[in-house]
C-alpha positions as CSV (number, residue, x, y, z in Angstrom):
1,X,99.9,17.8,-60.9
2,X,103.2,17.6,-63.0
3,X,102.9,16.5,-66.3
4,X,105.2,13.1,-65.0
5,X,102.8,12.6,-61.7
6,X,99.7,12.8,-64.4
7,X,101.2,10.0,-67.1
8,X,101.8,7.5,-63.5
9,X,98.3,8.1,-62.1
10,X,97.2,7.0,-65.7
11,X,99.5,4.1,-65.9
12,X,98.3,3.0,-63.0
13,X,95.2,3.6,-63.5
14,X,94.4,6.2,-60.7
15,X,93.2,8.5,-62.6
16,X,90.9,8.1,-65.9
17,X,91.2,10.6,-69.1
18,X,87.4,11.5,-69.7
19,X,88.2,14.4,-72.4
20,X,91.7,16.4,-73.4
21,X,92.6,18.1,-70.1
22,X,89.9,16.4,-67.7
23,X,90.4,13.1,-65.5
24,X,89.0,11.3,-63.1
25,X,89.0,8.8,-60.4
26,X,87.9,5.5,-60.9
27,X,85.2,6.0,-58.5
28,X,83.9,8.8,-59.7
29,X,79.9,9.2,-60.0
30,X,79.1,7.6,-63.8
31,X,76.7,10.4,-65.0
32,X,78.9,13.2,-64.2
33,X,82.4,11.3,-65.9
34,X,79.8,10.9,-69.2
35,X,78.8,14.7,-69.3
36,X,82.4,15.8,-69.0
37,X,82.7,13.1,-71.9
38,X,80.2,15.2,-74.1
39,X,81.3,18.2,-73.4
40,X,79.5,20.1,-70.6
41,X,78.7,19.9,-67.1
42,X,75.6,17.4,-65.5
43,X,73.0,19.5,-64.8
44,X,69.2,19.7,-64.7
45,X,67.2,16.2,-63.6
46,X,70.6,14.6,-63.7
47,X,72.1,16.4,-61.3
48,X,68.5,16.1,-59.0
49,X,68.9,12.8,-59.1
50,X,73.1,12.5,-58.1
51,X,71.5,14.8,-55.2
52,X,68.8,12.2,-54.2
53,X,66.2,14.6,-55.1
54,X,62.9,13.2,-55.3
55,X,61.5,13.0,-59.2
56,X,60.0,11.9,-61.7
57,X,60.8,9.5,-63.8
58,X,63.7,10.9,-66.5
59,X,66.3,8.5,-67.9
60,X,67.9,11.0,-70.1
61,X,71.3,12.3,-69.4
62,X,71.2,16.1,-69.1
63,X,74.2,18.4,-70.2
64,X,75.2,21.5,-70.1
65,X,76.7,23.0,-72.6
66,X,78.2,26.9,-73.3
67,X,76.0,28.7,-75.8
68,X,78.8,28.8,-78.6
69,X,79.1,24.7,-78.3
70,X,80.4,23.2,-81.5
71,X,80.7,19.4,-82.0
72,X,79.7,17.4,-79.2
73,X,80.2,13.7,-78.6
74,X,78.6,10.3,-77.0
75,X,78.6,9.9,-73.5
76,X,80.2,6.3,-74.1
77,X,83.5,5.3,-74.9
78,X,87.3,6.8,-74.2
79,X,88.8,9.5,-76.0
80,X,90.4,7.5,-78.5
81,X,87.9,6.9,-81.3
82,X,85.2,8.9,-80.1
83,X,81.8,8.9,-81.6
84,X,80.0,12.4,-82.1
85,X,77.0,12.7,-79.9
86,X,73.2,11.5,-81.2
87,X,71.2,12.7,-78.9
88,X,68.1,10.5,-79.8
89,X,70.0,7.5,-79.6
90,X,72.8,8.2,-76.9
91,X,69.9,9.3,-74.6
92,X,71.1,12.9,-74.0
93,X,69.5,16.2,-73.2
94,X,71.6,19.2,-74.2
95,X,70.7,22.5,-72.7
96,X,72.5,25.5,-73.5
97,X,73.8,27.9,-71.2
98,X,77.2,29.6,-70.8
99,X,77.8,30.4,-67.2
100,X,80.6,32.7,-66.0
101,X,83.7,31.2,-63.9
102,X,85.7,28.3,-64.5
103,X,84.3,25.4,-66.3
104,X,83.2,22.6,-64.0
105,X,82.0,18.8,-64.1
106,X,78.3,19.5,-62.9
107,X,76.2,22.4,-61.7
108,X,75.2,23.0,-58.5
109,X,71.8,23.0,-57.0
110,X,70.3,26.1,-58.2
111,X,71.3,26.2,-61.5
112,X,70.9,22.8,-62.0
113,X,66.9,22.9,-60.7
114,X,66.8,26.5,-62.8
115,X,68.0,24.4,-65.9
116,X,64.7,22.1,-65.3
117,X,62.4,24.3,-66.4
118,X,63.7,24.6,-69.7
119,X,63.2,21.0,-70.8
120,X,60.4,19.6,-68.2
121,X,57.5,20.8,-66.9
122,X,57.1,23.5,-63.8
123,X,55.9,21.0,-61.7
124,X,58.9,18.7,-61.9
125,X,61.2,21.7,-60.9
126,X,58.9,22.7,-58.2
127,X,59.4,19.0,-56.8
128,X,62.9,19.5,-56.9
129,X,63.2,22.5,-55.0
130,X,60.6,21.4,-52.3
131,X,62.5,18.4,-52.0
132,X,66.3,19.8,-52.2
133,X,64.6,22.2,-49.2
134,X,63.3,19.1,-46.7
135,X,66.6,17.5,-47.4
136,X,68.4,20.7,-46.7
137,X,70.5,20.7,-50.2
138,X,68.7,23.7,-50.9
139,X,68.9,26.5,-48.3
140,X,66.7,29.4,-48.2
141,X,69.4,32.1,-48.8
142,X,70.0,29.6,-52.2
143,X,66.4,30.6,-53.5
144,X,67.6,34.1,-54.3
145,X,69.9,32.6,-56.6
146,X,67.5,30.1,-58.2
147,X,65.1,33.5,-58.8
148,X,67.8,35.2,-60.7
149,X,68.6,32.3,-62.9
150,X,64.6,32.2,-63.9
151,X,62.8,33.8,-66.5
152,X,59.6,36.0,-65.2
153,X,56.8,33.8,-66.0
154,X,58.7,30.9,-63.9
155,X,59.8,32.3,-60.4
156,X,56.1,31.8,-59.6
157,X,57.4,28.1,-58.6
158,X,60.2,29.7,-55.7
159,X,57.7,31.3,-54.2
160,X,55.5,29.1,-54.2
161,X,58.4,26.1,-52.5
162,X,57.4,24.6,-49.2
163,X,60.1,22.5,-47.0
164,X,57.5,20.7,-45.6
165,X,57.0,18.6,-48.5
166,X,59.2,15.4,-48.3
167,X,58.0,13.4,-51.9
168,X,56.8,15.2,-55.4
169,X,53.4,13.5,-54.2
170,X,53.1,15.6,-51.4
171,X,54.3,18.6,-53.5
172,X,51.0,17.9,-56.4
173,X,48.7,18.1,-53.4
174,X,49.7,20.8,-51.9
175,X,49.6,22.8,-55.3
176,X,45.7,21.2,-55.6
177,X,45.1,23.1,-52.7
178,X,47.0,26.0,-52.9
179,X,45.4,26.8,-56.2
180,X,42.2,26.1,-54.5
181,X,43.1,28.4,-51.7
182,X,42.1,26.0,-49.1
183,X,43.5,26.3,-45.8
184,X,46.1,23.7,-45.4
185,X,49.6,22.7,-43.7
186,X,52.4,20.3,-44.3
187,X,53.9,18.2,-42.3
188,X,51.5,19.6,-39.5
189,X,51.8,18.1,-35.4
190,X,48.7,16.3,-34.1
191,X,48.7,15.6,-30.5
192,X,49.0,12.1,-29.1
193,X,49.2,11.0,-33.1
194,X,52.5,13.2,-34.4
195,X,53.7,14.4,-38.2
196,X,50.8,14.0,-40.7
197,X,51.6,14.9,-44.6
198,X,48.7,17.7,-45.0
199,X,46.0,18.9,-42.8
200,X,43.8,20.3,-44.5
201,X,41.3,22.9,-42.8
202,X,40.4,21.7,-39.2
203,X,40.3,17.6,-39.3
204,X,40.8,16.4,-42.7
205,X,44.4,14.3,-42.8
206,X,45.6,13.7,-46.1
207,X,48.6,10.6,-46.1
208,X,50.5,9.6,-48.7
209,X,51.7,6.4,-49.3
210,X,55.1,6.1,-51.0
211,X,56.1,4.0,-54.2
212,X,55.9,0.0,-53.2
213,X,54.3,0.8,-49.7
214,X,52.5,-2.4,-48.9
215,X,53.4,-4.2,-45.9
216,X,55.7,-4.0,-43.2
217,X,56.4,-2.5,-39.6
218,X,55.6,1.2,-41.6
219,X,52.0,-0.3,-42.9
220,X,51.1,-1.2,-39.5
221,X,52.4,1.7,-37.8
222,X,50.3,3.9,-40.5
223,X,47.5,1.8,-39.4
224,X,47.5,2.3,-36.1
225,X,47.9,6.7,-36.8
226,X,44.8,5.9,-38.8
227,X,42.8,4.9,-36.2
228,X,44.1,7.5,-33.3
229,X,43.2,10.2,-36.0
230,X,39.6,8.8,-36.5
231,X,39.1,8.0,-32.7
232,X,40.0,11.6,-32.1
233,X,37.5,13.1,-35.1
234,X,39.6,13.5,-37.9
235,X,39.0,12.3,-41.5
236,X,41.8,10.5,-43.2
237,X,42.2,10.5,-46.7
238,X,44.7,7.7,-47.6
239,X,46.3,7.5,-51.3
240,X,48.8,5.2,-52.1
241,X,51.4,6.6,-54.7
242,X,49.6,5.0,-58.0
243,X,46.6,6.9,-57.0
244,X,48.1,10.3,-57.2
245,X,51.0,9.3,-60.0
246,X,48.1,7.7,-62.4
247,X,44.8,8.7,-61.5
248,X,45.3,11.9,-60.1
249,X,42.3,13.4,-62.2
250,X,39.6,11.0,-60.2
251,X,42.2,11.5,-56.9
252,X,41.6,15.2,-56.6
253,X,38.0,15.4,-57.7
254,X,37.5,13.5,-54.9
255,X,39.5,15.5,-52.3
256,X,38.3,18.4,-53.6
257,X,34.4,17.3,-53.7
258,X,35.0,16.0,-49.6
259,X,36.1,20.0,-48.8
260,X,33.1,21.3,-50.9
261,X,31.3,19.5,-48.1
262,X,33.0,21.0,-45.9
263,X,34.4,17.7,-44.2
264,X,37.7,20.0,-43.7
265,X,36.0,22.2,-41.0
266,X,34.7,20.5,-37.3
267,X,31.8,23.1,-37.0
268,X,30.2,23.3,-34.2
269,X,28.4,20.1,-33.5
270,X,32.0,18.2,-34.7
271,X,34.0,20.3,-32.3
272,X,31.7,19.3,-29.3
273,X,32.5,15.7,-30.7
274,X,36.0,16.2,-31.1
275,X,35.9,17.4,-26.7
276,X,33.7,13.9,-26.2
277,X,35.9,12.0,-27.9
278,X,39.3,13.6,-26.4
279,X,37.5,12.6,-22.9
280,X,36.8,9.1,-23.8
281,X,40.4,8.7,-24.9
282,X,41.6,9.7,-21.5
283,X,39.6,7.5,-19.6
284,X,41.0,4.7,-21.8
285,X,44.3,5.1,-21.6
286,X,43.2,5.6,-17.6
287,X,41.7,2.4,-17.9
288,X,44.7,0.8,-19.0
């Protein structure tokens, strides 16, 4: 834009100046307007969240910044009497990184997820990219780059991704049983029933309830899987989010303790149950 075009978008207010030499539209997303304001790009559990990423629970704004960063400043205000950044009180994560190119308002994917680790645990990145996978913001030819940005002891969590995960619930079971080495699949087909979350072994169903689940068309519908799964043999295990967000310890002690017992497997006298019961269900549905 020519300098006159830029001073009418600004008197009309079309555009907004964030910082010297950045602008934006009125509409622009808030978060990413506020990190230009202190000086870097969004990026880390920010930028999951812009994406619709499913995470934990992180209210801080996360920035970042080039590795020679001087002064920064608060992610409030215009750029007339701005106030330098506090980043207890402003809420505000700084992570520094330069990154070669041309500067820009937030990071992409990758990067972003790759900037996660540095300030949050490996399991809230590992939610991230199992999530930014089943929503296809993350493609597989994108992991390569997440690996490269990643220090040695953390590419563990890329190989370890899974697009069959839809919520960071799904994700913290899975790892229980992959560090188990139990047999298990996500988002696994079950004839005459569908899409469970995990099957685990041979018949045990693990569901997972999301946050404020209670009643509703879903709840019923949930109900109704519950009882073609037990008609046709399997074992559901049902959690509801609270269970595996806050009492996860108990939660898993028990999942774990029903595989030590092997309810995971039909063995032989289960499988010739699983054959009666298959029978029975067709002459009920012949019935009808």
């Amino acid at each position: 834009m020519s300098r006159r075009a830029l001073r009418a978008a600004l008197s009309e207010r079309k555009l907004v100046q964030v910082r010297e030499r950045w602008f934006a539209v009125p509409d622009a997303p808030v978060d990413v307007v506020r990190a230009v304001r202190v000086g870097g790009s969004l990026t880390a559990a920010s930028v999951a969240r812009l994406e619709g990423l499913w995470i934990r629970d992180d209210r801080q704004l996360h920035v970042r910044v080039p590795s020679t960063a001087g002064r920064l400043w608060s992610p409030e205000g215009s750029t007339e009497g701005r106030v330098p950044l506090d980043r207890a009180k402003h809420g505000v994560c700084i992570h520094y990184r330069t990154v070669p190119g041309r500067p820009t308002a937030r990071d992409g994917v990758a990067l972003a997820i790759a900037e996660m680790t540095s300030c949050a645990p490996l399991l809230d990145a590992q939610i991230a990219i199992d999530s930014a996978l089943s929503l296809g913001t993350l493609k597989i030819d994108d992991l390569d780059e997440l690996r490269g940005r990643l220090g040695p002891s953390r590419r563990r969590i890329v190989d370890r991704a899974d697009a069959g995960c839809q919520s960071g619930t799904e994700t913290i079971v899975r790892l229980l049983l992959r560090g188990r080495r139990v047999p298990h699949r996500t988002q696994a087909q079950i004839a005459g029933v569908g899409r469970v979350d995990v099957l685990v072994g041979d018949r045990l169903v693990v569901e997972i309830d999301g946050e404020g689940f209670h009643t509703g068309p879903e709840f019923e519908r949930d109900r109704r899987r519950d009882f073609e799964l037990t008609m046709r043999g399997y074992l559901v295990f049902r959690l509801s989010y609270s269970m595996v967000m806050g009492e996860w310890d108990a939660v898993s002690k028990g999942l774990l303790a029903l595989i030590a017992r092997g309810e995971h497997r039909w063995g032989a006298r289960a499988s010739r149950h699983e054959r009666d019961v298959r029978v029975s269900l067709a002459r009920r549905h012949m019935d009808v």
